[in-house]
N, C-alpha and C positions, 0 to 999 in steps of 0.2 A: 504494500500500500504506500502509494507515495506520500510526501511530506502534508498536503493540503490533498482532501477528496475530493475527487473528479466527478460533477455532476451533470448529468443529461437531464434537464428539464423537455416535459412534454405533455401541450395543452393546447386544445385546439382554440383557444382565446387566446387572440395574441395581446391584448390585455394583464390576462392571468398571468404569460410567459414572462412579460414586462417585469409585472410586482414578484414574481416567485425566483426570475435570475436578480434582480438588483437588489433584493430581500437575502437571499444566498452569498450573494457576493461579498456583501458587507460581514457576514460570520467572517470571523478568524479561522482558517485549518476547513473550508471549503471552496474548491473553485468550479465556477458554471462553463462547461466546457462547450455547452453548445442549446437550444433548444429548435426542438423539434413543433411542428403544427397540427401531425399527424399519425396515424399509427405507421403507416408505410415509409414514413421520414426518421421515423423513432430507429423502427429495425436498423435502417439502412446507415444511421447515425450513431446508431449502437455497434456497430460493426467497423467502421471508421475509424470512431473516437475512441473507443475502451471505454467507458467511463466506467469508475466504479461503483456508481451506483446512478439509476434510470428513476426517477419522481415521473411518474405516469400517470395521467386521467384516467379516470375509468368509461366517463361519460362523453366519447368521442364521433363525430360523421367518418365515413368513408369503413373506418374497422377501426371497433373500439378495444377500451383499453384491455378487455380478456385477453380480446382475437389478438393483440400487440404482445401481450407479456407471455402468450401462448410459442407466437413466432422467435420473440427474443430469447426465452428459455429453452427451444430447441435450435437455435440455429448459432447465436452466442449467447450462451448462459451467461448473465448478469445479476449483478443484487437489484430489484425492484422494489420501490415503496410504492403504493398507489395512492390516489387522492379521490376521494370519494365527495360526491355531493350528498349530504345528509337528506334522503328524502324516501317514498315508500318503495320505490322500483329499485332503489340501490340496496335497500337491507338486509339482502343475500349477496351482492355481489362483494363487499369482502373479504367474508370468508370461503366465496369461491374463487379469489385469486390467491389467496392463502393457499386453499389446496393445489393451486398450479403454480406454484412455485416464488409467489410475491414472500419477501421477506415480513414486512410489516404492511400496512394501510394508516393514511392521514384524513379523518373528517374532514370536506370542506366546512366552514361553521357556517354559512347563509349561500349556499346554493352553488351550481355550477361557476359563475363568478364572483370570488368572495374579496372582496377588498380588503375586508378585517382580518384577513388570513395572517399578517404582518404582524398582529398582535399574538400570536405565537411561532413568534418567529425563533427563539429561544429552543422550543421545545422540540421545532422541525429542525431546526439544524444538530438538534443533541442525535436527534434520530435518525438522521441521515450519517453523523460521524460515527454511529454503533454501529448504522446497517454495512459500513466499509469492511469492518472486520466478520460479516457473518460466512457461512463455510459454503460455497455455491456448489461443491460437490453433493452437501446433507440437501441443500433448496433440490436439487434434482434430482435425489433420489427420491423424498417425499411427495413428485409429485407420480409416483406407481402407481398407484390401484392398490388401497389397504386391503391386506387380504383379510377376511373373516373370517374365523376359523377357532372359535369359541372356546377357553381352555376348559378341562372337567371342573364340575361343581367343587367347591370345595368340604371337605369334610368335615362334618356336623363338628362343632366344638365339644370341649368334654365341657358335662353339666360342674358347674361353679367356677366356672372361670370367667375372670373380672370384664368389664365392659373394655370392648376394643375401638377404634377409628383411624381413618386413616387421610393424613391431610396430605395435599400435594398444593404443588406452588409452580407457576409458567409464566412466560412472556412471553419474548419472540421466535416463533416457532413452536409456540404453545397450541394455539387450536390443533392444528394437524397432528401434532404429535398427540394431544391429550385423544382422537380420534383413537389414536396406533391403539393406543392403551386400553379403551373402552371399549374396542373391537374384539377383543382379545380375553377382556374379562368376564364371568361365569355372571347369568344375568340372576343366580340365588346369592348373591354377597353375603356373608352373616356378621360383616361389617357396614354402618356409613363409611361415605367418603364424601370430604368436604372438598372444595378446590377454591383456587385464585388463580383467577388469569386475568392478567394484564389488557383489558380489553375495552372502550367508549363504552357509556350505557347502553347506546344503541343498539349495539350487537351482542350485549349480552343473551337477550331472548331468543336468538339467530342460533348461537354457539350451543346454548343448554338444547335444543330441539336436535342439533347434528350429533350432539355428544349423546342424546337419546337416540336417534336413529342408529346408533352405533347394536343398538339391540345385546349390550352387555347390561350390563346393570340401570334402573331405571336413573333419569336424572334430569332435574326440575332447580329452577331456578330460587335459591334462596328468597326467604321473606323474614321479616321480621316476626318473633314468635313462633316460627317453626318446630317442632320438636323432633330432633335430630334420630330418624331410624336407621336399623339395621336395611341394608340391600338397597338404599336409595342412596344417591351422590346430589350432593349439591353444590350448585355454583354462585359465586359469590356474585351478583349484579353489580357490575361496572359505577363506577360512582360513590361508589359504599362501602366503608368498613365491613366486615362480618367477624363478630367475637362469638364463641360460644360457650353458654352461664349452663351450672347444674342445679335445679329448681328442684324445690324439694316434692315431691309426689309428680315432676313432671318430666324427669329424666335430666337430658340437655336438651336446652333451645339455642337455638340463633338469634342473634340482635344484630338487627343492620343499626351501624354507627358510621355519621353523617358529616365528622369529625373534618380537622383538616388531615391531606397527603401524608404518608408518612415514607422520608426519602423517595420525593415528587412524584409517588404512587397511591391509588385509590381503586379498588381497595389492596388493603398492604396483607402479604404474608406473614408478613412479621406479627402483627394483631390476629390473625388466625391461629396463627403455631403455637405463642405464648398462650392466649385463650383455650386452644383445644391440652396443649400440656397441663393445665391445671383441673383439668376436667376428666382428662383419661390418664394421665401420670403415663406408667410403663406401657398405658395399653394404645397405647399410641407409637404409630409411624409417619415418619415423617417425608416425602415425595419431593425432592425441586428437580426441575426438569430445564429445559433450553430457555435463554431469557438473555436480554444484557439489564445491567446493574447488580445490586445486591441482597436487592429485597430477598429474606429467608432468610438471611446466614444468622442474623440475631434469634430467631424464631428457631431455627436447628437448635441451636446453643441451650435454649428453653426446654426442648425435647430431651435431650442428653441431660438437663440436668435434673430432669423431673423421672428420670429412669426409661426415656422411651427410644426408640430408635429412627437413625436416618440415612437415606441413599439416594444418591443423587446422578441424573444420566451422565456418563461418558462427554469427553470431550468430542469422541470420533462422528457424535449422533446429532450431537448439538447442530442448531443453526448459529445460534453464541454461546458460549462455556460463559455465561458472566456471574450468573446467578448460584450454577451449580460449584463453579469455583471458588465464591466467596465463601461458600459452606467449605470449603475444602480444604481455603486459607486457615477457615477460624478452628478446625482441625473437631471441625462438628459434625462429619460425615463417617458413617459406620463401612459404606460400601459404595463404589464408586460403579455402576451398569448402564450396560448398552440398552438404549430405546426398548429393546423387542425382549430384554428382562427382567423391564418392571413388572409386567402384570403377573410375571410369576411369584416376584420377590415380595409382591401383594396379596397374592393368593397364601403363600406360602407362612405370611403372617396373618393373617385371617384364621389359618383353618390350626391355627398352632395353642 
């Protein structure tokens, strides 16, 4: 990666193109190498320029942005971030570039052209210098065809053995992989499973319906109040803290908390982890998966010290080692596995 990352903007508003290169520009440690108007200019400018990393519309004439990151990922595989117009026709589309090989996705905040875009200018440029380092080998092999292929139920627990759950924690390259996971896992769990992924509100509801379609374990989108069972997963809604309290005659609940960021994420794994460690103690595991930042590593550290266990994916599997790493630094990771044995090393404490 060179010294300043190499950006290919592309918008079919030569407006947008305007504020989104001279908005770029001005970061430190980014430079706009080129913009493109269309998907056909995009390919052909991707192929040219190298850039290492492609900011794409999704919402394009001639051949939009799928049909673009579709071409780009088979012909020069590139890091892609997409840029989405917040509205009802887009709220599939993307975590279907997700599964075709986009690194992350950027809400427009007011529509196809957003002026106010510039007012997170900060946060795009933070996510355009992670997505430099993500692994474009892992972006292409994820976009396979997960196979489905259901592991055996797990086996009934012995009677009096303490209450289990199992928390995981994701960001970039989170949806698709948390898929791998949930394809994979027995749909009788005789654990919850809580999760965090790094994801806009918007597409919370999107991700929790794909993570069901997955037909492993059932899994529905956290509420406040919820009381936390065996065999259902839940996902944290974008926006929101999720802590989970042990109530007396009620088990545990969820409480969505409305709080500020915690290390510029909402909701934070770190308030999951430490929540769920005071709740289940040993009987808890702990899950961080491909991500950049750090979010988790304080939350593992809460697990370990409450008696419970953590594993975190592989560097080989990752789209970013950031997340999993920082557990690894803080030397709060039990076991270090490839993508494709989590769900065993899931199963395998469930059924124990």
């Amino acid at each position: 990666m060179s010294e300043s990352v190499r950006v290919l903007v592309v918008d079919d508003s030569a407006y947008m193109r305007v504020i989104l290169t001279d908005m770029l520009q001005s970061e430190k440690g980014i430079s706009v190498v080129g913009a493109a108007k269309d998907g056909f200019e995009a390919v052909e400018m991707t192929k040219s320029l190298s850039p290492e990393v492609v900011l794409l519309d999704i919402q394009m004439p001639k051949m939009d942005g799928l049909a673009t990151l579709q071409r780009i990922m088979k012909e020069c595989p590139t890091r892609v971030i997409m840029l989405s117009a917040m509205n009802k026709v887009d709220v599939q589309l993307p975590l279907k570039a997700l599964e075709m090989g986009a690194v992350d996705f950027i809400p427009k905040p007011s529509g196809p052209v957003s002026v106010d875009i510039v007012r997170y200018k900060k946060s795009i440029a933070d996510l355009i210098k992670s997505a430099a380092s993500a692994r474009v080998d892992v972006l292409k092999r994820m976009r396979a065809p997960i196979q489905v292929d259901h592991m055996r139920s797990v086996v009934p627990r012995t009677e009096g053995a303490g209450a289990k759950a199992v928390v995981i924690a994701a960001s970039t390259g989170g949806p698709r992989s948390l898929e791998t996971v949930f394809s994979a896992l027995p749909k009788d769990m005789r654990v919850p499973i809580i999760i965090v992924q790094h994801i806009p509100p918007e597409f919370s509801p999107s991700l929790a319906k794909r993570l069901d379609a997955a037909k492993g374990p059932r899994v529905v989108l956290a509420t406040d109040g919820t009381v936390i069972e065996p065999g259902t997963a839940y996902l944290a809604p974008g926006g929101y803290h999720l802590k989970l309290e042990r109530r007396n005659g009620k088990g545990v609940v969820a409480r969505l908390d409305d709080s500020s960021p915690v290390q510029f994420v909402k909701p934070s794994a770190n308030i999951l982890f430490e929540s769920a460690a005071t709740c289940f103690g040993e009987g808890l595991l702990g899950v961080v998966m491909t991500g950049m930042g750090s979010d988790g590593a304080r939350g593992a550290k809460a697990i370990r010290a409450a008696g419970g266990r953590v594993i975190v994916q592989d560097e080989a599997t990752s789209v970013i080692f950031g997340m999993a790493r920082a557990v690894v630094k803080e030397k709060a990771a039990d076991e270090i596995v490839p993508l494709d044995r989590i769900p065993h090393r899931i199963i395998e404490f469930a059924g124990g």
